[in-house]
Biopython code that builds the backbone (N, CA, C, O; Angstrom):
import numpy as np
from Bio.PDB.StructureBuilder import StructureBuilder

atoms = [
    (1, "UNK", "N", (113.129, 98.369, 93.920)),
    (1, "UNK", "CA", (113.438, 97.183, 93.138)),
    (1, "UNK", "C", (114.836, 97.261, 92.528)),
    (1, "UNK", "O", (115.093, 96.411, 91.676)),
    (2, "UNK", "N", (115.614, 98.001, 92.784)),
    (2, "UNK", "CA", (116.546, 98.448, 92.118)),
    (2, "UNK", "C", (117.967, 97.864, 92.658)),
    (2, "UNK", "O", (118.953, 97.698, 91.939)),
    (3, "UNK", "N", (117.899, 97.581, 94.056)),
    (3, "UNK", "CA", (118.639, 96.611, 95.077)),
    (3, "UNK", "C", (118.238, 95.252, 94.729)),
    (3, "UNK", "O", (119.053, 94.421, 95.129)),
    (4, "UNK", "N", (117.150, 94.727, 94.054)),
    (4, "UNK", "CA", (116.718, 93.608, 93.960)),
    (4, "UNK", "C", (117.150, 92.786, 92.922)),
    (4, "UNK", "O", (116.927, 92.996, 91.730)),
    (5, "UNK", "N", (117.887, 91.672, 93.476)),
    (5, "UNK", "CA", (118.004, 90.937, 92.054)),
    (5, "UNK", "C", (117.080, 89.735, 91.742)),
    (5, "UNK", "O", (116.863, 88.856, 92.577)),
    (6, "UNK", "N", (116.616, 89.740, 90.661)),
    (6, "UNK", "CA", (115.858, 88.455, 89.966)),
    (6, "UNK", "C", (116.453, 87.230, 89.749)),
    (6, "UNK", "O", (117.273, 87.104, 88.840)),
    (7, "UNK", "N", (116.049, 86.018, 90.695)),
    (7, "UNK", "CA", (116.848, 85.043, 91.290)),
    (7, "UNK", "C", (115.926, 83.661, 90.325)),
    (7, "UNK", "O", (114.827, 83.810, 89.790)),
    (8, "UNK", "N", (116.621, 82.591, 90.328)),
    (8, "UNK", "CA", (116.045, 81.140, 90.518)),
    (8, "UNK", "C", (116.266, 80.359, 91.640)),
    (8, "UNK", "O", (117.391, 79.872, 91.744)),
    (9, "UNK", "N", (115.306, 80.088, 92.654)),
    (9, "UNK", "CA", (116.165, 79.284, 93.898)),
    (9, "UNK", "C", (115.048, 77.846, 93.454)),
    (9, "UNK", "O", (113.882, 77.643, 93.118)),
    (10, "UNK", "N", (116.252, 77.136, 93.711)),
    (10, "UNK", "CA", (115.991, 75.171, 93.503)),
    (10, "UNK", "C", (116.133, 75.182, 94.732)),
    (10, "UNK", "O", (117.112, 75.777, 95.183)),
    (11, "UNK", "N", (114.847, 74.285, 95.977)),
    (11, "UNK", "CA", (114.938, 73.939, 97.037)),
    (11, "UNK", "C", (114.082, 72.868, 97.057)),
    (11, "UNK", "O", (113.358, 72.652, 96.086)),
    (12, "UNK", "N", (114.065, 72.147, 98.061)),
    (12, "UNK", "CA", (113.336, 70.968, 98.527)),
    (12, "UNK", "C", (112.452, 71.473, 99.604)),
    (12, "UNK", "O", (112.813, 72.072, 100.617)),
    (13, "UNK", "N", (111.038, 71.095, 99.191)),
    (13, "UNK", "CA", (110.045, 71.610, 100.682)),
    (13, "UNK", "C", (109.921, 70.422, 101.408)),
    (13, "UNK", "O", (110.429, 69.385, 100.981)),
    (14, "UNK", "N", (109.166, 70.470, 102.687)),
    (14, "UNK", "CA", (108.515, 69.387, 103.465)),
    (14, "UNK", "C", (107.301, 68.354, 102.957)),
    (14, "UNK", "O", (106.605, 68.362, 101.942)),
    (15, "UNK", "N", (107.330, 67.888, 103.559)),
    (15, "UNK", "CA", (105.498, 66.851, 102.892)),
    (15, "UNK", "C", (105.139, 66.364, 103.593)),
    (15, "UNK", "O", (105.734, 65.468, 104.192)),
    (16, "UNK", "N", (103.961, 66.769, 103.824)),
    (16, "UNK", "CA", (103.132, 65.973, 104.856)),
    (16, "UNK", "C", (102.014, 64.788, 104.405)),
    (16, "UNK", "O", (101.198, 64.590, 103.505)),
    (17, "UNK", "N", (102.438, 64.235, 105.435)),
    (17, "UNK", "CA", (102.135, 62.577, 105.176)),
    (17, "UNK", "C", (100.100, 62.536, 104.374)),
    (17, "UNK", "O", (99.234, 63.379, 104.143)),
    (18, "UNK", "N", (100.240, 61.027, 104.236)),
    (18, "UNK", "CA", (98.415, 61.231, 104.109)),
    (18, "UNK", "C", (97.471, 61.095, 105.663)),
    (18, "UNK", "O", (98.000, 61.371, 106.740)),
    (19, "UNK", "N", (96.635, 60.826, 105.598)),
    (19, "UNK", "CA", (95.941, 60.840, 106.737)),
    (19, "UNK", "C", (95.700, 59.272, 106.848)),
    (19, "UNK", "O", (95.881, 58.505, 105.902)),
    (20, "UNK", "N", (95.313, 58.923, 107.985)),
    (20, "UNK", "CA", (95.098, 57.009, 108.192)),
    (20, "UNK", "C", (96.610, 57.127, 108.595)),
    (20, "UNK", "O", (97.515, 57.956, 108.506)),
    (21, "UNK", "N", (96.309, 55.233, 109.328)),
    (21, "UNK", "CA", (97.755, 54.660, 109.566)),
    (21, "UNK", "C", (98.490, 54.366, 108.375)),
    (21, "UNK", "O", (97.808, 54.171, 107.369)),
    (22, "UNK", "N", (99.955, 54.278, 108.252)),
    (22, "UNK", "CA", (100.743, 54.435, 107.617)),
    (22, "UNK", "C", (101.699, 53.137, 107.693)),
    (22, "UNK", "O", (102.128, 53.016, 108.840)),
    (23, "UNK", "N", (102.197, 52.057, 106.761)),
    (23, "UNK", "CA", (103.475, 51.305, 107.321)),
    (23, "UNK", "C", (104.513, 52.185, 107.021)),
    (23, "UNK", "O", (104.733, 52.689, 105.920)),
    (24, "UNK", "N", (105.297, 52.387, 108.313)),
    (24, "UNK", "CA", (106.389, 52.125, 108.357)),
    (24, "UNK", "C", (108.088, 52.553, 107.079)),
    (24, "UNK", "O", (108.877, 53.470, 106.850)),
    (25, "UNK", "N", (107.832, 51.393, 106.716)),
    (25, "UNK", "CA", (108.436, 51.367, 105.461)),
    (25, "UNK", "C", (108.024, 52.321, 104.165)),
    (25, "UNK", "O", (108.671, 52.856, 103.264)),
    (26, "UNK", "N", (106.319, 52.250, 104.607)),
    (26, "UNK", "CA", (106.043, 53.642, 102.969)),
    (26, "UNK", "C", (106.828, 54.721, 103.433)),
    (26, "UNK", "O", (107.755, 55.098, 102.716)),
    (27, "UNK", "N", (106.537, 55.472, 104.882)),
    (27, "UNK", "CA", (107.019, 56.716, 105.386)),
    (27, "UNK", "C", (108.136, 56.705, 105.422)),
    (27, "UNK", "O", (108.659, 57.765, 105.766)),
    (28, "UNK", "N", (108.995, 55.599, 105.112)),
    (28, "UNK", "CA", (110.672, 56.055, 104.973)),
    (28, "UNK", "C", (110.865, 55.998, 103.461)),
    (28, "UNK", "O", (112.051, 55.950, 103.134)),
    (29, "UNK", "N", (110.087, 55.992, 102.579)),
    (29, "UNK", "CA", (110.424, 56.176, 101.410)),
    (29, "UNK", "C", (110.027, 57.345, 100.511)),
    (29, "UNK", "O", (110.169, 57.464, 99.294)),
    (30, "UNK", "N", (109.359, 58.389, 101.635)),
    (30, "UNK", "CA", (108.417, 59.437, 101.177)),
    (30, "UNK", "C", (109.821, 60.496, 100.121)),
    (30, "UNK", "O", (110.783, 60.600, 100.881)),
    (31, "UNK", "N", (110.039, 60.980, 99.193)),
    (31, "UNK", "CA", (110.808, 61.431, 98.476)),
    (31, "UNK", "C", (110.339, 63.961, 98.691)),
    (31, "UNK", "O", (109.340, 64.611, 98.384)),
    (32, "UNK", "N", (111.336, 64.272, 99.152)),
    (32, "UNK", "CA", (110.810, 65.466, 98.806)),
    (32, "UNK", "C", (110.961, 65.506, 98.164)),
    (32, "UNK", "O", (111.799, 64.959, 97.447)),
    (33, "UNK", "N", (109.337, 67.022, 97.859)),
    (33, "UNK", "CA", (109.112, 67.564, 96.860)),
    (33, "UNK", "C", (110.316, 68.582, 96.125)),
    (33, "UNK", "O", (110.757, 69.472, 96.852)),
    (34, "UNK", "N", (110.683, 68.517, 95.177)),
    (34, "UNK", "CA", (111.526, 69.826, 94.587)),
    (34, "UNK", "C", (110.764, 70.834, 93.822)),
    (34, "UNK", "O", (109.836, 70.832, 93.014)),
    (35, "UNK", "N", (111.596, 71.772, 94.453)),
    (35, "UNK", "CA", (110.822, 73.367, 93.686)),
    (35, "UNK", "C", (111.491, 74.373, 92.958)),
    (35, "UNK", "O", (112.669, 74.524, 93.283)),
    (36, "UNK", "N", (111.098, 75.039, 92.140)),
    (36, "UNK", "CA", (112.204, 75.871, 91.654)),
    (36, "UNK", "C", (111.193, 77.171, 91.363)),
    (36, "UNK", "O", (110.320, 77.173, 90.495)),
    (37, "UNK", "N", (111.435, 78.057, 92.091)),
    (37, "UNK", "CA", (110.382, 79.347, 92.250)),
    (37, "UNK", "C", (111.718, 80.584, 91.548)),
    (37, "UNK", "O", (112.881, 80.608, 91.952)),
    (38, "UNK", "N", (111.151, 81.497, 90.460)),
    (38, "UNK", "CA", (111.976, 82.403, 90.172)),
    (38, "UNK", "C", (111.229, 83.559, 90.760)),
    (38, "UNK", "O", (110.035, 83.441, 91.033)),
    (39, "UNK", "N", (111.999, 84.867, 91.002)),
    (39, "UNK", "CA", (111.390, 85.955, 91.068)),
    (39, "UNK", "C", (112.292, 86.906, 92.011)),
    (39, "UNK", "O", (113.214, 86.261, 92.511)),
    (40, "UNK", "N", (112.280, 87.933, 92.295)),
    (40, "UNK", "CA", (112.913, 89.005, 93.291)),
    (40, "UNK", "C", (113.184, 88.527, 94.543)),
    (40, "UNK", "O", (112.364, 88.109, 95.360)),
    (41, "UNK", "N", (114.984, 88.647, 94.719)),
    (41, "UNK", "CA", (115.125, 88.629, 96.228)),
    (41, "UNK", "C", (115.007, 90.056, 97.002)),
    (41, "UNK", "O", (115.722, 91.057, 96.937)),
    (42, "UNK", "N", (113.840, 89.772, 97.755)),
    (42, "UNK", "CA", (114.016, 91.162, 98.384)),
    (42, "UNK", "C", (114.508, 90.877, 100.189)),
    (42, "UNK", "O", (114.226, 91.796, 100.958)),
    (43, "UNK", "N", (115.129, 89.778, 100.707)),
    (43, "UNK", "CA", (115.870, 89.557, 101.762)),
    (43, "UNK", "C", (116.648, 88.466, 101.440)),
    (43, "UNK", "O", (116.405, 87.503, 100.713)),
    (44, "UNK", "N", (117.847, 88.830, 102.241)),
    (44, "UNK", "CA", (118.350, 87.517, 102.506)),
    (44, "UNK", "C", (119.073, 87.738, 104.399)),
    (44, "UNK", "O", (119.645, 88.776, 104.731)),
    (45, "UNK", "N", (118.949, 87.037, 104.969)),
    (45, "UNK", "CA", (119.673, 86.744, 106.007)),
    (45, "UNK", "C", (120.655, 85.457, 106.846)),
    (45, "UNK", "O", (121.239, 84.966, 105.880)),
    (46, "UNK", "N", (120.980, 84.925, 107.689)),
    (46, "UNK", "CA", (121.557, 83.727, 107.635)),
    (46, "UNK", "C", (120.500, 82.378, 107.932)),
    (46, "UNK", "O", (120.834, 81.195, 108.005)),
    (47, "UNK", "N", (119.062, 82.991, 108.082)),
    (47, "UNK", "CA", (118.697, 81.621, 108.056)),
    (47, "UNK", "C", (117.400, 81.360, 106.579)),
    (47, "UNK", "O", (117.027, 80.304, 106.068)),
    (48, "UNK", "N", (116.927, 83.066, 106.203)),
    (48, "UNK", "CA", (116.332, 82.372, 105.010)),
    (48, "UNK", "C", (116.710, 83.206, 104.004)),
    (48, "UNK", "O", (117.759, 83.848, 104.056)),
    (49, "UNK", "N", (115.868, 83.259, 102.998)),
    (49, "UNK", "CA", (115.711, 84.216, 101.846)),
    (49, "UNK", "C", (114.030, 84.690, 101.311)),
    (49, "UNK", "O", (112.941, 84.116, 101.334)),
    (50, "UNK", "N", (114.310, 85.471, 101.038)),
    (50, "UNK", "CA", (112.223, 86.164, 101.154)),
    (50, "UNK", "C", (112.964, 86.563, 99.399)),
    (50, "UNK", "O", (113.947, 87.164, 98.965)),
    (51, "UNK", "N", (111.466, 85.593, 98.683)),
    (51, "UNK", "CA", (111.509, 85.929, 97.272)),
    (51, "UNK", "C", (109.860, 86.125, 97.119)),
    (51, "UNK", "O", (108.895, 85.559, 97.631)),
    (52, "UNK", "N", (110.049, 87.403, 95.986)),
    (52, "UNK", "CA", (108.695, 87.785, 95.770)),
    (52, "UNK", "C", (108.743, 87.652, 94.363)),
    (52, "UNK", "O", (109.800, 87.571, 93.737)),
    (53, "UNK", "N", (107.191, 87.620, 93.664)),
    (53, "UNK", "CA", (107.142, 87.610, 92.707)),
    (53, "UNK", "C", (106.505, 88.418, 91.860)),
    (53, "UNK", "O", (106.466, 88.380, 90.630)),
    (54, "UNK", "N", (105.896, 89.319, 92.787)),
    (54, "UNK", "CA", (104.984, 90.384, 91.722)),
    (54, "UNK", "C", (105.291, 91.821, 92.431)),
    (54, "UNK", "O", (105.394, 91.776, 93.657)),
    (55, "UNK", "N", (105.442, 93.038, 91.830)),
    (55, "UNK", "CA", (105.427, 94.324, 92.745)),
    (55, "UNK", "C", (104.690, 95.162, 91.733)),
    (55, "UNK", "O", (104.709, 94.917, 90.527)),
    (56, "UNK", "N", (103.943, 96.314, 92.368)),
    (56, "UNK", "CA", (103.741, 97.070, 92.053)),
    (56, "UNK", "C", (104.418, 98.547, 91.265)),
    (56, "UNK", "O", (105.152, 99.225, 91.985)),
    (57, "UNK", "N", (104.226, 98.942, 90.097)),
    (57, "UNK", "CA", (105.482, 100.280, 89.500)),
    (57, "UNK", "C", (104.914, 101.565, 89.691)),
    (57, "UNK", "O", (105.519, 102.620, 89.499)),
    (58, "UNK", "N", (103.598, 101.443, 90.118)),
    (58, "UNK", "CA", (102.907, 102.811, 90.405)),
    (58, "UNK", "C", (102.574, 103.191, 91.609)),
    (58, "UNK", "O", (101.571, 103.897, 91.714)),
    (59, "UNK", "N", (103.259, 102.853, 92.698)),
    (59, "UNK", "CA", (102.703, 103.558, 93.881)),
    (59, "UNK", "C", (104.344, 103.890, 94.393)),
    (59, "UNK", "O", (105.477, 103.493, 94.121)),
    (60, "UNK", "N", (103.784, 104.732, 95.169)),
    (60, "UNK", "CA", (105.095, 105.360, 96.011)),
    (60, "UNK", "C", (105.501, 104.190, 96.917)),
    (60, "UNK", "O", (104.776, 103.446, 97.577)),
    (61, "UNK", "N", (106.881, 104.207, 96.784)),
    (61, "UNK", "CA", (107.285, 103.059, 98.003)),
    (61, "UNK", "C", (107.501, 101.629, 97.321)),
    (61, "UNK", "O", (107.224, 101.493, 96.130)),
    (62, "UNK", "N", (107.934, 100.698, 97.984)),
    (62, "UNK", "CA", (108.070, 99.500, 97.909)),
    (62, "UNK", "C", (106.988, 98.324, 97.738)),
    (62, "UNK", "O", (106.601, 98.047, 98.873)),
    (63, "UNK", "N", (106.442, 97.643, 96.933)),
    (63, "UNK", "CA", (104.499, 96.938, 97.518)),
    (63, "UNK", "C", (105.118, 96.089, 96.396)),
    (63, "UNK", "O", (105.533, 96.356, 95.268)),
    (64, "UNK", "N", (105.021, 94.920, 97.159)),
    (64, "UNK", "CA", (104.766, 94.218, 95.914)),
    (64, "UNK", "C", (104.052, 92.651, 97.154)),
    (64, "UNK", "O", (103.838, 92.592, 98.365)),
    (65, "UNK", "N", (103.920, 91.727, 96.099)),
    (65, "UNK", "CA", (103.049, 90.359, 96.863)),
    (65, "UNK", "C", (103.274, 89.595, 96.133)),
    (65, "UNK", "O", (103.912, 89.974, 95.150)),
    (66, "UNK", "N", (102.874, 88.112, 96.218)),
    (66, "UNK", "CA", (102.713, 86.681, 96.081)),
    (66, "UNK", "C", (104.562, 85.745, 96.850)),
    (66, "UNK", "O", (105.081, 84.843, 96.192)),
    (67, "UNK", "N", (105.003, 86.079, 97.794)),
    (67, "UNK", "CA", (106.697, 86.211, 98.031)),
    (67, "UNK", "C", (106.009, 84.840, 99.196)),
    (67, "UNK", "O", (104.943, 84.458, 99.680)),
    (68, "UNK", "N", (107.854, 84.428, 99.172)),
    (68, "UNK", "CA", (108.053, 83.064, 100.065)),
    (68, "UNK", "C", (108.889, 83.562, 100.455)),
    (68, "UNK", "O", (109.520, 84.559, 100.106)),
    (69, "UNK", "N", (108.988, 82.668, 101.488)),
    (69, "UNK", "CA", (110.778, 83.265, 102.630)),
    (69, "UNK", "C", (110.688, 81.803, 102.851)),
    (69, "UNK", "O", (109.812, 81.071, 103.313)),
    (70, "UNK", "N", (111.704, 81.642, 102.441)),
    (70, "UNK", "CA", (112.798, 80.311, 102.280)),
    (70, "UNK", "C", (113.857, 79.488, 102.977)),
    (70, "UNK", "O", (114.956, 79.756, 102.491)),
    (71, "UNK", "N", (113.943, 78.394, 104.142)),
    (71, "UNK", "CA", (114.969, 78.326, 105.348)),
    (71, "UNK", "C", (115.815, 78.067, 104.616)),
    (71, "UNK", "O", (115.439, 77.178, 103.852)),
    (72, "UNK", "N", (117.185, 78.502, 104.359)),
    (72, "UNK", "CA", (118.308, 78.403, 103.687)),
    (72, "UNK", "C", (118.764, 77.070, 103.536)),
    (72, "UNK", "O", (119.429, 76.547, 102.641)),
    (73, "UNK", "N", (118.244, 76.591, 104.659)),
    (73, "UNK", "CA", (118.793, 74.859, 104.907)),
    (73, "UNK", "C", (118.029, 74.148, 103.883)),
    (73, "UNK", "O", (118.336, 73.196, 103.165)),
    (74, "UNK", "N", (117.193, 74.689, 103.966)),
    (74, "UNK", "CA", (116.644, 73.722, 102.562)),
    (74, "UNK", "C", (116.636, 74.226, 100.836)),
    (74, "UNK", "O", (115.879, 73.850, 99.940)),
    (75, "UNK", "N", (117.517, 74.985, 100.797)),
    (75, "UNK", "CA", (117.815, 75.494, 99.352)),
    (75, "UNK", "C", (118.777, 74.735, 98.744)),
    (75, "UNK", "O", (119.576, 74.288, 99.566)),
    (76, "UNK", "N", (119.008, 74.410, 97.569)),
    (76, "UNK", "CA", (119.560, 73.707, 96.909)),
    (76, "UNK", "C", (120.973, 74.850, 95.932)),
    (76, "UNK", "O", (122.200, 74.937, 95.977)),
    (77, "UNK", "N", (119.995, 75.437, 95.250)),
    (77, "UNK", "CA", (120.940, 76.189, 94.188)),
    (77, "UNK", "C", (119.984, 77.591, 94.551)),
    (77, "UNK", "O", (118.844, 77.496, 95.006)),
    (78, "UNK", "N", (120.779, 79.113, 94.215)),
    (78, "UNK", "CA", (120.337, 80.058, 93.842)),
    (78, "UNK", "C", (120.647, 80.329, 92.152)),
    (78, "UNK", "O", (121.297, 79.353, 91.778)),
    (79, "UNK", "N", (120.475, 81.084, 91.234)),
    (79, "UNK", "CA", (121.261, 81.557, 89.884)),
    (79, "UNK", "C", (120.570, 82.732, 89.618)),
    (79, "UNK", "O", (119.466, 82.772, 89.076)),
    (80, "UNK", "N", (121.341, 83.875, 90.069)),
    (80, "UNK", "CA", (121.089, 84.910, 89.356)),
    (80, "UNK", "C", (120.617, 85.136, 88.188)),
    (80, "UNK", "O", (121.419, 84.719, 87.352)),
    (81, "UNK", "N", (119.453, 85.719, 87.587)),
    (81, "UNK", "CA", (119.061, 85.974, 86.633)),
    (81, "UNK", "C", (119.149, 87.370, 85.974)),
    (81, "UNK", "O", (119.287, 87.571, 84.768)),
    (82, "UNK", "N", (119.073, 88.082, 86.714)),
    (82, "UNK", "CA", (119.296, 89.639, 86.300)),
    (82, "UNK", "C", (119.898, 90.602, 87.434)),
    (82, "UNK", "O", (120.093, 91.793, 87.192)),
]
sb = StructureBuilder()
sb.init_structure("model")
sb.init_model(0)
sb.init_chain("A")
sb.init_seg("    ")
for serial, (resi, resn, name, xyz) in enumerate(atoms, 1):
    if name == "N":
        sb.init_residue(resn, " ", resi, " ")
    sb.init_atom(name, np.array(xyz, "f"), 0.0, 1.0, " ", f" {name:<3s}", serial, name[0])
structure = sb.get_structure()
């Protein structure tokens, strides 16, 4: 955890529609969702970022869980937190 910095990433996810037919016009007005998930970057590469949010301090090694990996294309802002 020590390579890891504690991030805020603001991104926009996908949304999937409701079920039934749909006009038209609603589905071009569908608005994404915005998100703002804080917690440990433990990757980054050129197409996402893998943020976790919980790790373990007592076991040997690296463990931690509840993490998203993120397509860069849809990130908005990162801000370092720690």
């Amino acid at each position: 955890m020590k390579n890891c910095d504690l991030v805020k990433i603001e991104w926009f996810d996908a949304i999937d529609g409701e079920p039934g037919w749909q006009h038209f016009e609603k589905m071009k007005t569908l608005e994404l969702p915005r998100v703002i998930d804080v917690g440990w970057k433990i990757h980054e590469d050129d197409k996402k970022i893998i943020l976790m949010a919980s790790f373990l301090d007592d076991l040997e090694g690296d463990v931690g869980g509840r993490y998203v990996a993120i397509p860069k294309s849809w990130i908005n802002k990162v801000t370092k937190l720690a």
